[in-house]
N, C-alpha and C positions, 0 to 999 in steps of 0.2 A: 671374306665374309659378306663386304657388302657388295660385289657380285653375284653372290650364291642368293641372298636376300632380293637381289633387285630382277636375278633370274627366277627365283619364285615368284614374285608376284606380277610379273607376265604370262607366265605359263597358268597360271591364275584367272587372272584377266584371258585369256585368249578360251579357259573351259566354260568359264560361264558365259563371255557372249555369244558362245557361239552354242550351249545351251538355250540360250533367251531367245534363239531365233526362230521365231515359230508364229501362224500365221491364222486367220480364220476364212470361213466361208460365210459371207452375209446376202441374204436375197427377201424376197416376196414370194409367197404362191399367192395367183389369181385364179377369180374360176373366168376361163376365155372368155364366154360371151358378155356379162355384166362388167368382167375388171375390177370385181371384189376381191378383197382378201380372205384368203382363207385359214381363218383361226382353229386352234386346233390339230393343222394337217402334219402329219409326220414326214420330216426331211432329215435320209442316212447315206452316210457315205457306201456307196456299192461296195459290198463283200467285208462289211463291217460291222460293229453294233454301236460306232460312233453317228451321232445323230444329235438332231434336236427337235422342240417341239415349235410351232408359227403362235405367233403370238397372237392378239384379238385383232393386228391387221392385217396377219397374214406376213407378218417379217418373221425371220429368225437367223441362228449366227451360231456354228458350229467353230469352238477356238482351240488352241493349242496342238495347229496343224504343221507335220513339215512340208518345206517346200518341197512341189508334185502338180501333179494333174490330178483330182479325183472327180470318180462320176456320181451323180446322185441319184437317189430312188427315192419318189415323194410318193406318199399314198394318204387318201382322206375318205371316209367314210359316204360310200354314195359313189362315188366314182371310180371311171376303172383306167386305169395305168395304162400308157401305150408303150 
């Protein structure tokens, strides 16, 4: 029994850390020439609708990511995307 117990609560332990393991994307937009931030600007993960919004300095922080490569598409009002 206290095998079976002590093998439970490994198998336990081994789902949820490796649930837990998850990660974010934190950055700035600027606009090039000044090196403002740009508050407001929408930041998505490509082929997503996971995103977030830039904060009033232009930071933001997309979380609860697995580990990967993702590419991002920023767009802001007034300007146009390369």
């Amino acid at each position: 029994m206290k095998t079976l117990l002590s093998n439970l609560f490994c198998m336990l332990f081994l789902i949820c850390h490796t649930v837990a393991q998850t990660g974010s994307i934190k950055g700035t937009i600027k606009e090039q020439s000044a090196g403002m931030g740009l508050p407001g600007a929408s930041v998505v993960i490509d082929g997503t609708t996971n995103g977030a919004m830039t904060d009033i300095n232009g930071n933001f922080e997309i979380r609860g990511l697995k580990p990967g490569t993702y590419f991002l598409k920023t767009s802001y009002v007034g300007f146009v995307s390369e």
